[in-house]
Structures are given as C-alpha cells and as structure tokens.
N, C-alpha and C positions, 0 to 999 in steps of 0.2 A: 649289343644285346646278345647273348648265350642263345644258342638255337638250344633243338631240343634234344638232338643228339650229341651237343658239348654237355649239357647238364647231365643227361645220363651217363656218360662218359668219365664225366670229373666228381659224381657223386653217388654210383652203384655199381655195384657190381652185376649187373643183368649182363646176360649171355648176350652173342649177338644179336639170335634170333627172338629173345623174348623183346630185346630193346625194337628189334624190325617191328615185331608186333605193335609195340605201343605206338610207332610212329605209321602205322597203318590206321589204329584207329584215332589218332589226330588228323590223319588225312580225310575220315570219315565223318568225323564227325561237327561239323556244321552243319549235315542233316540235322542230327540228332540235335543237337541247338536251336537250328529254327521248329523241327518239330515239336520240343517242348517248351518253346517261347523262355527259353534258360542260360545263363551262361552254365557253360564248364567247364570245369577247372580240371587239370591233370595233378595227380600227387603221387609221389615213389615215396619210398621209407627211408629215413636216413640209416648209418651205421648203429647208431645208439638205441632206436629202437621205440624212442620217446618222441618222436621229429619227424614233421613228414616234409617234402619240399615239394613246391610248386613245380610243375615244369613247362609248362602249357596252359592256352588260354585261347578259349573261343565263345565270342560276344554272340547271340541273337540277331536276326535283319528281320524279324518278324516281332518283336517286341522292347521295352525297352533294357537296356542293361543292369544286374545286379552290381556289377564292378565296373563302375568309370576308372578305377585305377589299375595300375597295371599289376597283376599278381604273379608274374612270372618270374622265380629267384623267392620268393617271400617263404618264407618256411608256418607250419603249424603245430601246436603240441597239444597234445592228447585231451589236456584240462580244456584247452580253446576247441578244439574239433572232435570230440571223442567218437562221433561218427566212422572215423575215418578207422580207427583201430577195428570198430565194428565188423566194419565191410570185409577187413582181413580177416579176421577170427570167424568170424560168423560165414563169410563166402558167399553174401547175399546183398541184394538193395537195400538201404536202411534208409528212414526217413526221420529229422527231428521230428519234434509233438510240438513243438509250440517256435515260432520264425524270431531271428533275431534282427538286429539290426546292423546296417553298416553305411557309416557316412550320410545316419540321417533316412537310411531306406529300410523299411522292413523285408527281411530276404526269406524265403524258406528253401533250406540247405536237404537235399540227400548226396547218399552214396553210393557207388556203384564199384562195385571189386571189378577189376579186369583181369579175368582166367586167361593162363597160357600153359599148355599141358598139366591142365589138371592144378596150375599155383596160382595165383594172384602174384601178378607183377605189379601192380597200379594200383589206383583208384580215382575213379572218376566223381566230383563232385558238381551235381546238376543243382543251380542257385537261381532260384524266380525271382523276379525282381515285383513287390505284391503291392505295390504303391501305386499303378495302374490297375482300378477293379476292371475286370472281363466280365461280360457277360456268355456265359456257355451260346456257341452256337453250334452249326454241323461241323464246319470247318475245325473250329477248334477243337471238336471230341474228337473229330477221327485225326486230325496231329497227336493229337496225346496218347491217343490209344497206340496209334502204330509208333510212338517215341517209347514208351512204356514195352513196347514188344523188343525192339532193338536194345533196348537197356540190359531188360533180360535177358537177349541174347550175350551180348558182352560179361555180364556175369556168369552165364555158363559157357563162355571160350567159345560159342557157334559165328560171334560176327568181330570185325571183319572176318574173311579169308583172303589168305595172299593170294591165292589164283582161282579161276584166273581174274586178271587184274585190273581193278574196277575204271582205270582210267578216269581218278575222282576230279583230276582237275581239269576237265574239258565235258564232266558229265552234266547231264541236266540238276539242277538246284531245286530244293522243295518251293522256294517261289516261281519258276519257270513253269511247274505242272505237275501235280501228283493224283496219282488214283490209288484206289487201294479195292481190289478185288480178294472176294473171301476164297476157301478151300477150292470151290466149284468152278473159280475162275469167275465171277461174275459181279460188276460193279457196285462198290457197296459207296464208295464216295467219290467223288470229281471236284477238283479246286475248280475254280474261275477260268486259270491261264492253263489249264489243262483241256477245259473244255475249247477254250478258242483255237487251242494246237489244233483238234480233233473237227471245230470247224474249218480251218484253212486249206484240212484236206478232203473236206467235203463233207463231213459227216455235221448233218443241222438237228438230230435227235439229239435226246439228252442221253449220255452214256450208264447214267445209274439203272441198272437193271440186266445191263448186256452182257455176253459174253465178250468179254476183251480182246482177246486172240482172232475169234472169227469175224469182230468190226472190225479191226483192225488189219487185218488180213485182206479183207475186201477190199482198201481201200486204198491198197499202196500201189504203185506203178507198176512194178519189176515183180513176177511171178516169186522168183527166186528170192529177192527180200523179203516178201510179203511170209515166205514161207519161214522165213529166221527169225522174222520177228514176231511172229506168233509160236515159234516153237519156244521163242524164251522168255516170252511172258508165261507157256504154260512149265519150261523148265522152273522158273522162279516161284510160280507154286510149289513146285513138286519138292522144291529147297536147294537149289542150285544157283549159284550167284553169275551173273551173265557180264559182262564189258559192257561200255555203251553200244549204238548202233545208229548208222544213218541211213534214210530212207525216204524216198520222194512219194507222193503225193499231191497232185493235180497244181504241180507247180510248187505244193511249200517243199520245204525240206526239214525232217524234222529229226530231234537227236531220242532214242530211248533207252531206257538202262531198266531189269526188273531187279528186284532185293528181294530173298523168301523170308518172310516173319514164322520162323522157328523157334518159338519162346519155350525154352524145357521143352524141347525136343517134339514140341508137337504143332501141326502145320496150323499157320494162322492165315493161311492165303500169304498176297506178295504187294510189298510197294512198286508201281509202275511210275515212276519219271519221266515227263518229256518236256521237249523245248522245242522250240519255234526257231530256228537259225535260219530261214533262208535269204534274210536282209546282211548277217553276218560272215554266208558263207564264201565271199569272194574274199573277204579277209583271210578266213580259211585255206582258200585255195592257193594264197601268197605267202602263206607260211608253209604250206607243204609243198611249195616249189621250194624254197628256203630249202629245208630240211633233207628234200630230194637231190640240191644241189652239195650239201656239204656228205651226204654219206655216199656222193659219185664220184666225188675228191676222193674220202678212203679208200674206196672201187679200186680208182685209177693208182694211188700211193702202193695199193696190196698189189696189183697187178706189176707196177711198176718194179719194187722188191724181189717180186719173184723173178723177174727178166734177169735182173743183177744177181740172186742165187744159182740160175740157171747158165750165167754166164760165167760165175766163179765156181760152179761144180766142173764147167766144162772145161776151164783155166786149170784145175787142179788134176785131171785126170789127163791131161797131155803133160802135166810136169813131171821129169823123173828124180826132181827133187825129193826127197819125203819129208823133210821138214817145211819145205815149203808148200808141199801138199795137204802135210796135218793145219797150217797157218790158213790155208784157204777152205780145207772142210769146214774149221771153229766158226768161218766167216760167213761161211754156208748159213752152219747155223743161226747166229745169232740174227741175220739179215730174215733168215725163215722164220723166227720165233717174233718179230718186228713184224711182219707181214698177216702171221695168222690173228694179230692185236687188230692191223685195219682192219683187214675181213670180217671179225666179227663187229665191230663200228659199222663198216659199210651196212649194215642189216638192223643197229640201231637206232632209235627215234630218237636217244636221250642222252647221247655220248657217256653212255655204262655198258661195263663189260661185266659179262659173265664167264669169271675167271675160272671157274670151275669147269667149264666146257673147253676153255683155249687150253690149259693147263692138259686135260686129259689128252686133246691132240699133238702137244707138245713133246709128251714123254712117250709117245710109241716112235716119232721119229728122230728123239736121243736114243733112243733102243737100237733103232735101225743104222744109223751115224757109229752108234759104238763095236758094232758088228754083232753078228748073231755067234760067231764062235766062242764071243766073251761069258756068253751063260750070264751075264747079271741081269736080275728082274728091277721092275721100279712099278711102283701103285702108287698111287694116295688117298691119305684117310681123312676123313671130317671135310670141311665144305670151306671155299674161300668166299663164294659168296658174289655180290655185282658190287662192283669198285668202279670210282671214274676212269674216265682216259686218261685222265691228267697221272693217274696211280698205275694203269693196267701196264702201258710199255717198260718202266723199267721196272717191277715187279716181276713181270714175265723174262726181262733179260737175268736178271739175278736169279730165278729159279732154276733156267736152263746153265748157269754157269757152275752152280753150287753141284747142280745134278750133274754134269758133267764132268766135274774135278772130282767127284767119288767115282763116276765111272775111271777115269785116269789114273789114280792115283790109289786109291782105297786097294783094287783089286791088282795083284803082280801078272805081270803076264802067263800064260799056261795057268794060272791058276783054275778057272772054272768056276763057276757058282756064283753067289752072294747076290744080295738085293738091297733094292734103294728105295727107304720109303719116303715119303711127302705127307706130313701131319701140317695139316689147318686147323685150327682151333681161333671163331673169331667174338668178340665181344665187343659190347658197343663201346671200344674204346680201342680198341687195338686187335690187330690181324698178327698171332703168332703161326711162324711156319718154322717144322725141324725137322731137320732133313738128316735121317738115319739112315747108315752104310752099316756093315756085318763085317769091314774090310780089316786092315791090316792097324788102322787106326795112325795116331799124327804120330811122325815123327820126333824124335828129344830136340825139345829147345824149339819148337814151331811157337812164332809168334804172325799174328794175322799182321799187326801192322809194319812187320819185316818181311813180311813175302813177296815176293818178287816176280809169280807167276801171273801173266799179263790178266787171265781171267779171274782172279782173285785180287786183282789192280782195279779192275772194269766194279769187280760187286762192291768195292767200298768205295770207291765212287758216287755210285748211284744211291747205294744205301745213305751216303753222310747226304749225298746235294740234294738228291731228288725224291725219295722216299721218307729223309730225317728219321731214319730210327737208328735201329743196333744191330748190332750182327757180331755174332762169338762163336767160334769151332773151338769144341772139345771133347777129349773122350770119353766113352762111354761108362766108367769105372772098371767095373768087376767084367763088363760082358767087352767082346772083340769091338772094333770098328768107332765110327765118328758120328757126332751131330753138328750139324751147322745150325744155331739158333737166332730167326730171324723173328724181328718183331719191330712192327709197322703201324703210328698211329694212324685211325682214322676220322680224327676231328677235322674239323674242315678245315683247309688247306690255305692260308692267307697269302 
C-alpha cells in the first residue's frame, strides 16, 4: 500500500511544504473524525482537472463507518463527486442536500477545502454513515459543534499549525477526555472520561461551570506545573496551539493538550484533552530509557569523531608534507561534517534531522578550512527541510564535497572574490539542491564520470548507492562559473 507521501509524490505537484501540510492534518485528524462521528476521506486534484484522487483515510472509533472499503488510490470525477470541485472553486464547506448511498448504506457526504497560503491544496470529505439513527444528546452537540469549528478552521488555513508541535501521536484522544471551555475560559461541556481524569486527581465537583485553568491549577502537585498548565489552557483560549503536557496529581498522572477553536478568525474558546496514563506510564518510562539510550550512542559516536578530527588536524600540522597536509585537512573535514550529523541525533527523539540547521554550521567551517585570504563567500537559499538519518549523513557529505571543489578549483589562486551559493528547493517528491560558483567554470572535455578527483569519486558514490538520485555539473551558459545539480528522492526508502 502507497503511503501518503508516495501518492503525493507520484501524482502532484504540491511543493514540499504544502505536501508537509496535508500530512499534518492527517496526523490530526482522527480528532476531527471521532468528533464528527464521520469517516474522512483526503482528495488532491489530478493533472486533468476532471479527477480527484483519494489519498488518505480515517474511519470513526465513536461510531460506525461509512466506508468498510478501503478508499485509498480510488479516484472520483466530478459527475460522481461534484462537491469536491465546489469546495475548490468556492473555498468553503459544502454539504450535499440530499445523502446517497454506498454498499447498501445511506451516507451523507460534505466538503472541506484545505487552505495553505491562501490556496486550497486538498480537500477533505467528511462521510456519516446515517444507517445508525442518534438521538441528539449533550455529548454529541458539543462533538459536533467543536468538529464543525476545526473544519472551518482548515478551510480558512488556521489549523493544523506546524509549531509548535502537537505531538499527535502520544496526545490525549477525544475518547480519553475532552472539555470544551467557552471565550471566558469556563466549562461549557465535560465527556464521562474527562471527568473521571479530573476525579483521580481529586477534584469530585462537576467541572461544567468552572474555570478550567484555576481548578486545574489547584490541583496539580508541582507549583511549577500547575503554573504551565494553566497558562495553556488559558494560551489556547487566547488561540495559541500548545504540545501535549504531563502532570501529577495526588498520585494519577495525567496527559493534557489545549486546541483554540478560531473558526474565521474569531475566538470560539478552546478544546482541552486529557488522559489518565498513570497505569501506562511505566511503559513510558521504558521507552524513554530506550530512546535516552540510542541518542547517548550518537553522543558518544559525535564525541568520538571529533577525538579522530582533532587528532588528524594535529597529524597534519606537524607534517611538512603539503600534500599530505591538504589529504588530512579534506579528512578533517569530512570526519567533522559526519560528527555535526550525530550531534544533532544526539538531541533527537525521532532519528530526523534538521538539515537546514547542520547544513548552516557546515558552511562557515568550509569558509574557515578554505582560508580567509580566499575572499570566497557561500550562503544558502530556500530550505532542506527534516530528512531521516538514514538521508542526513551522506547528503551532508556530498554537500561539503561539491562545496569544496568550487572552493578548489572554481577560484585560481591570488584571485579574490567570488561566492558559493546553496539553492534547496524541496517538493513532496524530491529534494533539488544547486550549488552555484561565479568561478572560472569546467574545464574543455570535463566529464563527471571521468574524473578522477578523489572528492568527486566519494560524491558519486554516495549519490548512485546511498541517496539513488542524480547528480550533473555544468555551466552556467552566458554567465561566468558552475552548477552542480543534485536531486534526491524522497519517497520512502525500501
């Protein structure tokens, strides 16, 4: 089965970031599913314009399903779904008038456009499954009410947000405990298993009517807690989206997360989520020993790296070799450029790097390696974005190598000047990086897979085994200097 970033990959052209988006609010949305007792369905638009494709799917745990079958790959056209054009054109919720059927079940179908700067990437279709009559109670108006507010959020681009980062998959679930406090901060609904969280930690009043922040406040152990989690249930009023949180009380332990209902931009109060973990949390405490132990290993690997650069800087500055001095600087480097890879692991929970932060530390100390009397500058533009481990080390060795051979070789000695830029540009399919010199540009008759120079041995290397993409240097036409054009899929990696 086609995850959700191969489908996007192999059938739009969505930018990186608009693709991150969609796969943010898939991460989300099982709220929004159990709150509206709905499946939904994800759909992008194909090339033709006529076709939309499925590409996601999330069933209800709070009622039964409209789709027993699997709708993920299944394509729709316009005469079959005319909703779906709707929600693009229009940039709003549409709802059919009258429910159809599927497989025997009467469904009633809306649409939901998913704004991303201002465009509609998506479209969310929320499906009832109405073959089960409900009778309205409290519970289920205030699910609906607060699903119907997040909906509209996503059609005006306010929810998800990427940061900070909701930690959806370790957060509290709408069947674990939801409340839902209006503007004023003051309880307007309490589920069942919300209330019993709020009993384990002592509190035996009924929560409808209180202020949420200062029961809640009262009640927690640790001054210091008490005082963060009250600030962001009132942040989550205010419209601020908070991470989860852990926090004791009178022995439980309990998980919270607040969401602000910003529906068109005007405050609708905030969902408050909690859970009851403290039967689970020794489980917890064994996977964060885990996790403690594999990012102490990067630790020790970053530590270790450096011991070995620090002993091959000190190897090369007693040599009065100079080629054999230039052979142990390059080793320098690459050994450094391998090191600042664990180091930023060591600091991760989820073996992803944020290549855009290693990358920036990289190129000041190719700067510093290439001497200050060279005059060449190097920046980079646009964003690489978080990549696996499995991507980040030799990605990271190919950048410094490409960027180093322009330092080398682009600029003649005594010359002066010139600069090295670093262009990212990533899309949900592919990470292109071009690396522009101002330099002297290639030599007559350069061919990539006749050269012979050892760092341009190492980049096609890594490029053909380890990265599988492409890689081509050529000139610039009419202007001075070189581009090295790299491009690196990122569908998942078998």
């Amino acid at each position: 089965m086609s995850t959700l970033s191969d489908l996007l990959a192999e059938n739009t052209g969505l930018s990186g970031s608009a693709a991150g988006h969609l796969q943010l609010v898939a991460a989300e949305w099982q709220l929004l599913s159990d709150l509206s007792f709905a499946d939904f369905l994800m759909w992008v638009p194909l090339a033709d314009g006529e076709r939309f494709l499925c590409v996601a799917q999330a069933r209800p745990t709070t009622a039964p399903t409209a789709h027993p079958e699997d709708a993920v790959g299944s394509e729709a056209t316009l005469s079959g779904h005319p909703q779906l054009r709707r929600a693009v054109s229009e940039q709003r919720v549409c709802r059919e008038e009258d429910p159809r059927w599927n497989e025997g079940v009467p469904v009633r179908r809306e649409t939901i456009p998913v704004v991303f700067d201002d465009e509609v990437v998506g479209v969310l279709s929320r499906d009832t499954n109405l073959a089960v009559p409900r009778v309205p109670s409290p519970l289920e108006i205030s699910y609906l009410g607060s699903a119907a507010d997040l909906c509209q959020m996503i059609a005006d681009g306010t929810f998800p947000t990427p940061e900070p980062s909701p930690d959806v998959h370790t957060s509290p679930r709408v069947g674990d405990g939801l409340m839902r406090v209006d503007s004023a901060g003051v309880v307007v609904f309490a589920s069942p298993n919300a209330l019993s969280a709020y009993h384990r930690m002592g509190h035996a009043a009924d929560l409808v009517g209180a202020q949420l922040a200062q029961v809640t406040r009262a009640l927690l152990s640790d001054p210091f807690d008490a005082d963060e989690v009250a600030q962001r249930i009132r942040n989550g009023i205010a419209g601020e989206p908070s991470m989860r949180m852990e926090a004791d009380a009178k022995g439980a332990t309990v998980l919270f997360r607040a969401l602000p209902l910003y529906p068109r931009g005007q405050s609708a109060g905030a969902l408050v989520l909690v859970r009851d973990v403290t039967e689970v949390k020794r489980r917890d405490r064994a996977l964060m020993s885990k996790d403690a132990t594999i990012r102490e290993i990067h630790h020790r690997v970053k530590n270790n790296l450096q011991t070995v650069a620090a002993l091959l800087r000190l190897q090369g500055r007693r040599s009065g070799n100079d080629e054999a001095q230039a052979a142990l600087e390059e080793s320098v480097r690459r050994v450094t450029s391998i090191a600042l890879v664990h180091e930023t692991l060591s600091m991760s929970v989820d073996e992803r790097v944020d290549l855009d932060d290693v990358v920036d530390r990289v190129i000041p100390m190719m700067s510093d390696l290439a001497g200050a009397e060279s005059g060449v500058k190097v920046r980079r533009e646009g964003r690489f974005g978080v990549v696996s481990a499995e991507l980040a080390t030799p990605l990271v060795m190919v950048l410094t190598e490409l960027v180093q051979n322009a330092f080398e070789h682009a600029f003649p000695e005594g010359q002066g000047g010139g600069e090295v830029v670093v262009q990212a540009e990533r899309s949900a399919r592919w990470l292109d990086v071009v690396i522009v010199d101002d330099g002297r540009g290639l030599p007559p008759g350069f061919s990539l897979e006749r050269a012979e120079r050892l760092g341009l041995q190492i980049v096609r290397t890594l490029v053909e085994s380890e990265l599988r993409g492409s890689l081509s240097l050529r000139g610039r036409g009419d202007q001075r200097g070189t581009e090295a054009v790299l491009r690196v899929p990122l569908k998942y990696r078998r």
